[in-house]
PDB file of N, CA, C, O and CB in Angstrom:
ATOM      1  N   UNK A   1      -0.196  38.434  -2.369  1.00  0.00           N
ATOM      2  CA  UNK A   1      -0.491  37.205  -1.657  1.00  0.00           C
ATOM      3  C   UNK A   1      -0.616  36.061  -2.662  1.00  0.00           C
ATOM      4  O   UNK A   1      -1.400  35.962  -3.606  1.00  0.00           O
ATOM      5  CB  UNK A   1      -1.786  37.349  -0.815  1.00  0.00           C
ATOM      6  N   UNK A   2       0.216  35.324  -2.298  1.00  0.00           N
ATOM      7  CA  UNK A   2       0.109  33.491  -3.119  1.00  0.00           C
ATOM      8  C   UNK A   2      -1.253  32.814  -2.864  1.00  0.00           C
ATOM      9  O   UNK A   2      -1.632  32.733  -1.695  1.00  0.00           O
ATOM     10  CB  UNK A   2       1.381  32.148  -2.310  1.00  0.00           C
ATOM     11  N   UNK A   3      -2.069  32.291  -3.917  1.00  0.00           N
ATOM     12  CA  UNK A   3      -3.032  31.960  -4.055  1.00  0.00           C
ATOM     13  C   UNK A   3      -2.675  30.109  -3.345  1.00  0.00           C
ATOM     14  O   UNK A   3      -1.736  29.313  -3.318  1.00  0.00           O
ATOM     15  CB  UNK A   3      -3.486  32.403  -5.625  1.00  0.00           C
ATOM     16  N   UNK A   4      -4.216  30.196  -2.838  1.00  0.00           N
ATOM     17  CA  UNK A   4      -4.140  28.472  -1.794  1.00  0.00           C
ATOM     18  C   UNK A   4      -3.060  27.525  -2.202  1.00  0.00           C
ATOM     19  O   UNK A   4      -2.148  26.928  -1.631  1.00  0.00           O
ATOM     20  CB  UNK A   4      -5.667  27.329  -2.023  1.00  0.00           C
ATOM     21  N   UNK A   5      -3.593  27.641  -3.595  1.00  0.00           N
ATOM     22  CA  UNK A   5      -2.657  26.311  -4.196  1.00  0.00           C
ATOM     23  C   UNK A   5      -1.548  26.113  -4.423  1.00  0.00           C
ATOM     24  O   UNK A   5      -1.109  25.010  -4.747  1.00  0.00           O
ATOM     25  CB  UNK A   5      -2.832  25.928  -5.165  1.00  0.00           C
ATOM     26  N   UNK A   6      -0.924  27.073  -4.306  1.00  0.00           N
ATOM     27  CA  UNK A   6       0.659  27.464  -4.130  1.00  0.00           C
ATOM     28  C   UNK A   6       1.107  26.838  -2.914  1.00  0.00           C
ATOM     29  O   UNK A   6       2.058  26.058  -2.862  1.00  0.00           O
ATOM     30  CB  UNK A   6       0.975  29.100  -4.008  1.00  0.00           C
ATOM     31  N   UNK A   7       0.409  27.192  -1.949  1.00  0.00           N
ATOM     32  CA  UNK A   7       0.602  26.988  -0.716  1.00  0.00           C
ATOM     33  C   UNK A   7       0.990  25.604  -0.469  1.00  0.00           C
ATOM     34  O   UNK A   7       1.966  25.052   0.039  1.00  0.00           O
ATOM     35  CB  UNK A   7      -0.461  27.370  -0.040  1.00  0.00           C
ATOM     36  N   UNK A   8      -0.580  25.071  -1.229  1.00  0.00           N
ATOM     37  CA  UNK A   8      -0.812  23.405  -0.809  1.00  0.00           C
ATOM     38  C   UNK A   8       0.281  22.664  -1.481  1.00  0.00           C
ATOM     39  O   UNK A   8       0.846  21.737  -0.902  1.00  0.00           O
ATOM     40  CB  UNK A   8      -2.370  22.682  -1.369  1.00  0.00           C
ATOM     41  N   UNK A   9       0.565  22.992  -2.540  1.00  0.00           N
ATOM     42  CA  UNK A   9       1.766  22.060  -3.541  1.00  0.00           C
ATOM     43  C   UNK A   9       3.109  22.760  -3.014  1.00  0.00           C
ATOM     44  O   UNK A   9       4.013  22.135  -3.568  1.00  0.00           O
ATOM     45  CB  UNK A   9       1.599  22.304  -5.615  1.00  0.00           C
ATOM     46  N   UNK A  10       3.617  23.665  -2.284  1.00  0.00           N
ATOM     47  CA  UNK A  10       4.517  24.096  -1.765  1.00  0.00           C
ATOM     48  C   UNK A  10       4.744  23.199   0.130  1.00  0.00           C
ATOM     49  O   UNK A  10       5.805  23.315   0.743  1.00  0.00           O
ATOM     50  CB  UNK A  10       4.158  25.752  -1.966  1.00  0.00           C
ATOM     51  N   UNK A  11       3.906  22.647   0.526  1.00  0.00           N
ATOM     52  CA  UNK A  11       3.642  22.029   1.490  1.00  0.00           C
ATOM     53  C   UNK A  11       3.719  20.427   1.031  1.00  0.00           C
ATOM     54  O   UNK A  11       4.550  19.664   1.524  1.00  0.00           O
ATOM     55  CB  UNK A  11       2.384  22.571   2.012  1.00  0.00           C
ATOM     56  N   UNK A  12       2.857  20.058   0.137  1.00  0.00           N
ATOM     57  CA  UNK A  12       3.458  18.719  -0.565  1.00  0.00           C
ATOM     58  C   UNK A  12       4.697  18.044  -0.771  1.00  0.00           C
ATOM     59  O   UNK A  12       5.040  16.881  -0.558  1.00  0.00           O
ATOM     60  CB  UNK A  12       3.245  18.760  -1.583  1.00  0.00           C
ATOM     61  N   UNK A  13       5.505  19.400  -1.401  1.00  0.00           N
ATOM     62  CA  UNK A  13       7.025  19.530  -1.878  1.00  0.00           C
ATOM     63  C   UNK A  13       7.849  19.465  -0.293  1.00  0.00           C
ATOM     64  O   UNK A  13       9.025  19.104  -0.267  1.00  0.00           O
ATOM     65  CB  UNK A  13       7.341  21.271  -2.887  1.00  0.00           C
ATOM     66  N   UNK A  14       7.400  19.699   0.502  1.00  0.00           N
ATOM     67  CA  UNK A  14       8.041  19.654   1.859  1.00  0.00           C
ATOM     68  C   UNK A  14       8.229  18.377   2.163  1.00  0.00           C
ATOM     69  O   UNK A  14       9.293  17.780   2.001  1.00  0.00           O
ATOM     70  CB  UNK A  14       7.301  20.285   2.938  1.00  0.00           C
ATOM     71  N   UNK A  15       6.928  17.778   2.740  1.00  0.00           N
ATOM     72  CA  UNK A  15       6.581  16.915   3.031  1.00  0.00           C
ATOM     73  C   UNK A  15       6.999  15.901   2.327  1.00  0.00           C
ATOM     74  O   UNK A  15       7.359  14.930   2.993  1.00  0.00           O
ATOM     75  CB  UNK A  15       5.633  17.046   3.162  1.00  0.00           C
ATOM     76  N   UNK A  16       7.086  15.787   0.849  1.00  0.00           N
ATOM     77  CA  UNK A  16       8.366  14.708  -0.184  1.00  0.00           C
ATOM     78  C   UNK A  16       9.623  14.765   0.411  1.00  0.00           C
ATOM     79  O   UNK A  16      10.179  13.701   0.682  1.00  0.00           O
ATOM     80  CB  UNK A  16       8.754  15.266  -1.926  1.00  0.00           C
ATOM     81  N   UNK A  17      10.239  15.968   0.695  1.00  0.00           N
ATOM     82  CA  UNK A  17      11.462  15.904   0.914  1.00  0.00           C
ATOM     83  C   UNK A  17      11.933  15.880   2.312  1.00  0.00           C
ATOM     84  O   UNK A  17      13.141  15.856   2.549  1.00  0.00           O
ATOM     85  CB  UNK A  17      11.950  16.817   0.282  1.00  0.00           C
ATOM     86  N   UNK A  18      10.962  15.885   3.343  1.00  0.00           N
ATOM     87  CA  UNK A  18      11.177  15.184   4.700  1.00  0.00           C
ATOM     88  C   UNK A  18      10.631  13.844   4.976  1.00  0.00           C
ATOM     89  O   UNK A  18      10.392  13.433   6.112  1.00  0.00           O
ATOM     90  CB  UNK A  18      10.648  15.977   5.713  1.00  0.00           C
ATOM     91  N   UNK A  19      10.428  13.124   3.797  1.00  0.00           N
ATOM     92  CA  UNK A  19      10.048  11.353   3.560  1.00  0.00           C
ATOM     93  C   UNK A  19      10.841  11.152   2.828  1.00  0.00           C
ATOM     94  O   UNK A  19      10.661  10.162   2.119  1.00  0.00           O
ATOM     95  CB  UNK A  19       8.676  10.727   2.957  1.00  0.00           C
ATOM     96  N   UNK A  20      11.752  11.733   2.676  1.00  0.00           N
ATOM     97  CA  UNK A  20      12.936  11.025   0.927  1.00  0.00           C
ATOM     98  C   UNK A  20      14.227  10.522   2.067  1.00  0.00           C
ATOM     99  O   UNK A  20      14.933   9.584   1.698  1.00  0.00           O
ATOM    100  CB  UNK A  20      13.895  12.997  -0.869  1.00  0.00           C
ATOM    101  N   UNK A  21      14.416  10.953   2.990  1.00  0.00           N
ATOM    102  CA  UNK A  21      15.574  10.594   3.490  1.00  0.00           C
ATOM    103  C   UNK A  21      15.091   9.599   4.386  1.00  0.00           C
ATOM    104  O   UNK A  21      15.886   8.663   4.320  1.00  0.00           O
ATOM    105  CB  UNK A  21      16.391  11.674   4.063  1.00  0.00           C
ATOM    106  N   UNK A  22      14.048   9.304   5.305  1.00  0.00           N
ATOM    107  CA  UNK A  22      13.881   8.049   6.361  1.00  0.00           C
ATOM    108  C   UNK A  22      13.442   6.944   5.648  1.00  0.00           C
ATOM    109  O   UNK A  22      13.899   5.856   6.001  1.00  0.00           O
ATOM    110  CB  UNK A  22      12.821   8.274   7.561  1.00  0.00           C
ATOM    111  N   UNK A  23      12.740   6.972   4.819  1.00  0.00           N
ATOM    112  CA  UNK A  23      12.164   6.076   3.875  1.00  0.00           C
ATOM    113  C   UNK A  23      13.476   5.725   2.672  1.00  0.00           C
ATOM    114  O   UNK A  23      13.668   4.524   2.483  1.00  0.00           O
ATOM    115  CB  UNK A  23      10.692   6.883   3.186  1.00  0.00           C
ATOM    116  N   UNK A  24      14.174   6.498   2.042  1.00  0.00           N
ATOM    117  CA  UNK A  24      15.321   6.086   1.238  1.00  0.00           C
ATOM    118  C   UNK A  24      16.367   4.886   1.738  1.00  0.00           C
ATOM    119  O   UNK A  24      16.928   3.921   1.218  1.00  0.00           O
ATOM    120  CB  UNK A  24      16.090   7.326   1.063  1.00  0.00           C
ATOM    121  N   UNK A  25      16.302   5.478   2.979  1.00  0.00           N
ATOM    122  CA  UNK A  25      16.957   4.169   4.164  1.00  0.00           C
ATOM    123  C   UNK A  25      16.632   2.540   3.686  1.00  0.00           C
ATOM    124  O   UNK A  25      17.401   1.579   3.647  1.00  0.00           O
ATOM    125  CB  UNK A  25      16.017   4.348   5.966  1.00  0.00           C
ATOM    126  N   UNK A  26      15.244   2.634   3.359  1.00  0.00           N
ATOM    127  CA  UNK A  26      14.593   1.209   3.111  1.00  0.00           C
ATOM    128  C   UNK A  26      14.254   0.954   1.759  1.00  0.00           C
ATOM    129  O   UNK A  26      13.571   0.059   1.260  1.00  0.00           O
ATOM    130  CB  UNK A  26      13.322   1.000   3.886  1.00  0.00           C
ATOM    131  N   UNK A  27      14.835   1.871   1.284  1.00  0.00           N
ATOM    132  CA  UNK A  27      14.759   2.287  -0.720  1.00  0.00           C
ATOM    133  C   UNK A  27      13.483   2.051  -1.274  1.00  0.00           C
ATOM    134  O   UNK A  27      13.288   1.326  -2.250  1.00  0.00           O
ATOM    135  CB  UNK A  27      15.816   1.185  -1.877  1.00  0.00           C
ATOM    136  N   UNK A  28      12.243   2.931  -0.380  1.00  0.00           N
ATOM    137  CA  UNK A  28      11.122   2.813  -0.298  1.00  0.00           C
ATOM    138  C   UNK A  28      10.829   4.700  -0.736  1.00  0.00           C
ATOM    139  O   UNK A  28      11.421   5.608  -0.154  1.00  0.00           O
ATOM    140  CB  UNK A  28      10.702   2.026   1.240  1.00  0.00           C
ATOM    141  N   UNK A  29       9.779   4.918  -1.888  1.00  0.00           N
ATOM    142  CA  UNK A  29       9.279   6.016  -1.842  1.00  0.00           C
ATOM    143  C   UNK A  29       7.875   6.074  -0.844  1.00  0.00           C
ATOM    144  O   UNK A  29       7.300   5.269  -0.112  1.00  0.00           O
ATOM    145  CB  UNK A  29       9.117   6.355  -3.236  1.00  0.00           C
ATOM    146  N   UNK A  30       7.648   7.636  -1.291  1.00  0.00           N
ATOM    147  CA  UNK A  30       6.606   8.141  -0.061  1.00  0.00           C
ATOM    148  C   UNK A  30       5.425   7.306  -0.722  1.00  0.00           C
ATOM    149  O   UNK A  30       4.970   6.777   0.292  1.00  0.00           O
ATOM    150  CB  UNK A  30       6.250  10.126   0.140  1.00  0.00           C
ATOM    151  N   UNK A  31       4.616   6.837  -1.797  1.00  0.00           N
ATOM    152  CA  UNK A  31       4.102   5.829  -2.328  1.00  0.00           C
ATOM    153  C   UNK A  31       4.131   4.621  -1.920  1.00  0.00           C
ATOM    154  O   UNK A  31       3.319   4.133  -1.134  1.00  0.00           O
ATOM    155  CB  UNK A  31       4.408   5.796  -3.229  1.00  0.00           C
ATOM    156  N   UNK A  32       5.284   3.921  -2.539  1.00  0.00           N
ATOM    157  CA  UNK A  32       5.594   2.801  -2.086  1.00  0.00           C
ATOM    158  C   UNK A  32       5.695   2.241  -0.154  1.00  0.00           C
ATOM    159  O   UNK A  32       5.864   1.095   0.262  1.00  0.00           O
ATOM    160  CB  UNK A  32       6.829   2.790  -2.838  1.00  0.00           C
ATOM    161  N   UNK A  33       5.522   3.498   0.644  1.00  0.00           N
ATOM    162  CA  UNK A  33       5.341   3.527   1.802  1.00  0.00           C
ATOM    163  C   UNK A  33       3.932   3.614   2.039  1.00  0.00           C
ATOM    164  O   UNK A  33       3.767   2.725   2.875  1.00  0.00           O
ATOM    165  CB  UNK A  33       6.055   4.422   2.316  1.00  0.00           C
ATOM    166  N   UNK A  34       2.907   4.089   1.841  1.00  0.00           N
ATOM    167  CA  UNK A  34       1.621   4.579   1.404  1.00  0.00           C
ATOM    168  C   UNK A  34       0.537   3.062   1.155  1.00  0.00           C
ATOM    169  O   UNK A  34      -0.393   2.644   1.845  1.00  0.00           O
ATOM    170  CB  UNK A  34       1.934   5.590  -0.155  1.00  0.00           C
ATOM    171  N   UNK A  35       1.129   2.539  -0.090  1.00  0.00           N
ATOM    172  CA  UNK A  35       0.696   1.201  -0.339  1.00  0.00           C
ATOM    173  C   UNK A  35       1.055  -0.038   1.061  1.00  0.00           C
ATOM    174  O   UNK A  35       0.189  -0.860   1.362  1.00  0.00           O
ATOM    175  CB  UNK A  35       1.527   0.811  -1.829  1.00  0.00           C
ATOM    176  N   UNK A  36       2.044  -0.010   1.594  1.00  0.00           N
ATOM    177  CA  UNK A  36       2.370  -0.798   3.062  1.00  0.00           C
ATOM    178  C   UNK A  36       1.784  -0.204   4.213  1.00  0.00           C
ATOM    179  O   UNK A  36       2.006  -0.698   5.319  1.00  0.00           O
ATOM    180  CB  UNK A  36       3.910  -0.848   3.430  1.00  0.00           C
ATOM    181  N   UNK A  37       1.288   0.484   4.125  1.00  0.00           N
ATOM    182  CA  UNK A  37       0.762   0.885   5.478  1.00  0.00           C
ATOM    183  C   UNK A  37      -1.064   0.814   4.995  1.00  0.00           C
ATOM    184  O   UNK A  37      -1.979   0.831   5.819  1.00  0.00           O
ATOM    185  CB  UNK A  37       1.507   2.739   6.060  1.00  0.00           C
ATOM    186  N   UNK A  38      -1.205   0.752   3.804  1.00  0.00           N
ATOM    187  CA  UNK A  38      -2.225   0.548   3.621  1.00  0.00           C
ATOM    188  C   UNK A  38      -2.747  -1.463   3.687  1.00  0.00           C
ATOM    189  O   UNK A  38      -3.857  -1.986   3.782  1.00  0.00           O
ATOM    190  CB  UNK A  38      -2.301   1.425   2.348  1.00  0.00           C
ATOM    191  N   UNK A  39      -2.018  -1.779   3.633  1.00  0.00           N
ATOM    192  CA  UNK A  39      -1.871  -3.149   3.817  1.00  0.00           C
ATOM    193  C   UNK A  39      -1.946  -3.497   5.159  1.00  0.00           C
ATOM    194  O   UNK A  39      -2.717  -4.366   5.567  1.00  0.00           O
ATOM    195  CB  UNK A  39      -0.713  -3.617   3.285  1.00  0.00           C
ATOM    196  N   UNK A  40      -0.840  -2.579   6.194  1.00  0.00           N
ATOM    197  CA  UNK A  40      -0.615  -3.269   7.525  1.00  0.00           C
ATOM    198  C   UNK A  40      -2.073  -2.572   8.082  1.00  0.00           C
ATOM    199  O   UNK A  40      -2.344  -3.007   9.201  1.00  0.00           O
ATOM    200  CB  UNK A  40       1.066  -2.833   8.476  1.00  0.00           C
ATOM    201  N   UNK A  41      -3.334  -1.341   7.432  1.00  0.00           N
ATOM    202  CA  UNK A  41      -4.230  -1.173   8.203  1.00  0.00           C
ATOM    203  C   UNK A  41      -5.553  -1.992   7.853  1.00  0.00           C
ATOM    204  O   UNK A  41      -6.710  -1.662   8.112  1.00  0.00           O
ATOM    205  CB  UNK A  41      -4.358   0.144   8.273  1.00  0.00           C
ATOM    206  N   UNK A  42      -5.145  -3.034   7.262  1.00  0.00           N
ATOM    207  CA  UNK A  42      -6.017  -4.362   6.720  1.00  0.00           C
ATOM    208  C   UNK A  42      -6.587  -4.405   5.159  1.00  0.00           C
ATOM    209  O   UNK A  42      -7.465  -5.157   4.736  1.00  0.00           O
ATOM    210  CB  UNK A  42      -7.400  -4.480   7.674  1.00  0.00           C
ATOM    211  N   UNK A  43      -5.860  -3.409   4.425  1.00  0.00           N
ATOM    212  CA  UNK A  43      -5.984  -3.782   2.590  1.00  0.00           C
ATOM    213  C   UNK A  43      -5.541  -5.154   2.681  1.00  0.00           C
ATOM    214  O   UNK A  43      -4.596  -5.454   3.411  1.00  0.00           O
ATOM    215  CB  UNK A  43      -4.808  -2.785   1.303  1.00  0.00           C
ATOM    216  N   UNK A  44      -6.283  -6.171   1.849  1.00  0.00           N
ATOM    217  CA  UNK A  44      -6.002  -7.111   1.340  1.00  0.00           C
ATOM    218  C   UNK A  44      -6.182  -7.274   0.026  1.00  0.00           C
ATOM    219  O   UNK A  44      -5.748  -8.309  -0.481  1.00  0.00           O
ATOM    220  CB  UNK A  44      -6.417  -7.825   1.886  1.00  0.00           C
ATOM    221  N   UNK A  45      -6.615  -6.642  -0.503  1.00  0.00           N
ATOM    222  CA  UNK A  45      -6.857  -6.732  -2.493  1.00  0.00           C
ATOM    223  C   UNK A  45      -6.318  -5.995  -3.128  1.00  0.00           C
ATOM    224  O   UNK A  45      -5.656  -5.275  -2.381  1.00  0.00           O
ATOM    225  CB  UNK A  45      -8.174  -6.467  -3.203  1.00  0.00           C
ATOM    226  N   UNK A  46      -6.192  -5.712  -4.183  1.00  0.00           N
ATOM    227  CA  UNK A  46      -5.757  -4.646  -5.092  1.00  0.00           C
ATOM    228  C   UNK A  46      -6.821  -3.719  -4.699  1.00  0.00           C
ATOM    229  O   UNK A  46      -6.633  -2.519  -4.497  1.00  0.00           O
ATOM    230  CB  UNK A  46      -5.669  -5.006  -6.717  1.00  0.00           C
ATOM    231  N   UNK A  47      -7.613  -4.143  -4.628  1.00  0.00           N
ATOM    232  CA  UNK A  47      -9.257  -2.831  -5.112  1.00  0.00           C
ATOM    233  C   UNK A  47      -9.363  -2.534  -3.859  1.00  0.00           C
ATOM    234  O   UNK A  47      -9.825  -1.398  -3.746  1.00  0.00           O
ATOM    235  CB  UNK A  47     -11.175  -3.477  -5.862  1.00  0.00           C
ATOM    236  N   UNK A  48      -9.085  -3.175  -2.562  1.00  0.00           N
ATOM    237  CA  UNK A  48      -9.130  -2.366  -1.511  1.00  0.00           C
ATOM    238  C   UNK A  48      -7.851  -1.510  -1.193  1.00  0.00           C
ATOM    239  O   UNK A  48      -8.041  -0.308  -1.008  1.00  0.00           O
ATOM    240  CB  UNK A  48      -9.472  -3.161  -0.462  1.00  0.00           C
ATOM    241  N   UNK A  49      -6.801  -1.909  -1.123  1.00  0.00           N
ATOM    242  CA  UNK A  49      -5.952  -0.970  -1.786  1.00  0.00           C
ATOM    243  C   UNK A  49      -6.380   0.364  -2.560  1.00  0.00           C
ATOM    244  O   UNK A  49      -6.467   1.427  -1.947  1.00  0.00           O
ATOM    245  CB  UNK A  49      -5.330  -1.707  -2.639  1.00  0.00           C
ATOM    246  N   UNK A  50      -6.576   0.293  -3.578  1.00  0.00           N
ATOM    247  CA  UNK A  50      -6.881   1.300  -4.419  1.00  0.00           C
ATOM    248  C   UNK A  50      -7.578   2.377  -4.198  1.00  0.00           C
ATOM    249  O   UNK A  50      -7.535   3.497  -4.707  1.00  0.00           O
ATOM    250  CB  UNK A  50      -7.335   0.910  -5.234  1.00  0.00           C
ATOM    251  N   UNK A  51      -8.422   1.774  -3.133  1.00  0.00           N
ATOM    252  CA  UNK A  51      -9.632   2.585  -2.699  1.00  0.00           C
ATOM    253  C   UNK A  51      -9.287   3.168  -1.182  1.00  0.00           C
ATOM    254  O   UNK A  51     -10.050   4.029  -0.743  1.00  0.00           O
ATOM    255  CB  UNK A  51     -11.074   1.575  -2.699  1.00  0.00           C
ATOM    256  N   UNK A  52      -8.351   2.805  -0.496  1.00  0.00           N
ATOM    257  CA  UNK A  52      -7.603   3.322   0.582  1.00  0.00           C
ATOM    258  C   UNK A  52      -6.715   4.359   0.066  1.00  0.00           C
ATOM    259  O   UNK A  52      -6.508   5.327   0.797  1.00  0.00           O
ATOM    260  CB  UNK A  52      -6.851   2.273   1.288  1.00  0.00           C
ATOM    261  N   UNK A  53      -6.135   4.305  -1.131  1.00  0.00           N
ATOM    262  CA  UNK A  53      -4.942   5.371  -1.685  1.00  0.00           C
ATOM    263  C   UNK A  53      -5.394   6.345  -2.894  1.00  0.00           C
ATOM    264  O   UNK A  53      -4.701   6.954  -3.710  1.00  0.00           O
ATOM    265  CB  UNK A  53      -3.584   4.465  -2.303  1.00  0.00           C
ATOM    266  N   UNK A  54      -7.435   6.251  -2.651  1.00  0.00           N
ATOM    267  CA  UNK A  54      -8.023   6.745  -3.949  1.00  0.00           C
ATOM    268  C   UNK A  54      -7.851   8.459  -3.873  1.00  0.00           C
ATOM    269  O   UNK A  54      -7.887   9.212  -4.846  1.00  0.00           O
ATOM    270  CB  UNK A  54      -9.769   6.202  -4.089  1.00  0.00           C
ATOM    271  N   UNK A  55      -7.675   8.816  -2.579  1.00  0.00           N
ATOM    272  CA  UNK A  55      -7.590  10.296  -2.042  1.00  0.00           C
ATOM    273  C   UNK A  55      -6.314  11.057  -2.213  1.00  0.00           C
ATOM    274  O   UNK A  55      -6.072  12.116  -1.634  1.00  0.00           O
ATOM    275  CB  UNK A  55      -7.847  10.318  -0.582  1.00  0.00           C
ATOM    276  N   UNK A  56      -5.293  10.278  -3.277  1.00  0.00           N
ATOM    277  CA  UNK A  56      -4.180  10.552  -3.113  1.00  0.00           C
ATOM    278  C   UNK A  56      -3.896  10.151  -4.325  1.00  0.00           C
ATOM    279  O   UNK A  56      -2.711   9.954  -4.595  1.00  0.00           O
ATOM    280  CB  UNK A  56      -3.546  10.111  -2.058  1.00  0.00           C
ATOM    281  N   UNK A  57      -5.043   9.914  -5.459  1.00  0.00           N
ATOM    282  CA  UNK A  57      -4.086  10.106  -6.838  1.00  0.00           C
ATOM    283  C   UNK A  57      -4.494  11.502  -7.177  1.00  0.00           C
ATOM    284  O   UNK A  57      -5.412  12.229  -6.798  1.00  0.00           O
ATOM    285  CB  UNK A  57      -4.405   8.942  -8.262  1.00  0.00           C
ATOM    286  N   UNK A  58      -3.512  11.632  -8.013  1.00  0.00           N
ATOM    287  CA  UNK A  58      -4.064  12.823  -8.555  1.00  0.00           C
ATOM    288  C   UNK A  58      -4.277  13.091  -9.699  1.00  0.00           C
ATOM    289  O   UNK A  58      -4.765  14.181  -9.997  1.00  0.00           O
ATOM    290  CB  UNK A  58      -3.553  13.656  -8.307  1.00  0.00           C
TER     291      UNK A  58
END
């Protein structure tokens, strides 16, 4: 049996590559999509920003 984390970064790797093609459309990565939607849900600063996309650096 594959240990969690295999799992989770094997699910990540999915999830990149079913956002690489609708988003490539707009020559936008899964990031660079991430940061705009963090904007359109009312980020207005860098630091609020940052702190909306803080769960997702790694």
């Amino acid at each position: 049996m594959k240990p969690i984390g295999h799992w989770l970064r094997h699910n990540h790797e999915l999830l990149e590559k079913a956002l690489d093609q609708p988003l490539g459309t707009y020559h936008l990565t899964r990031r660079q999509w991430q940061v705009l939607n963090s904007v359109a849900q009312g980020a207005r600063t860098t630091e609020q920003v940052d702190e909306t996309l803080k769960p997702f650096v790694a």
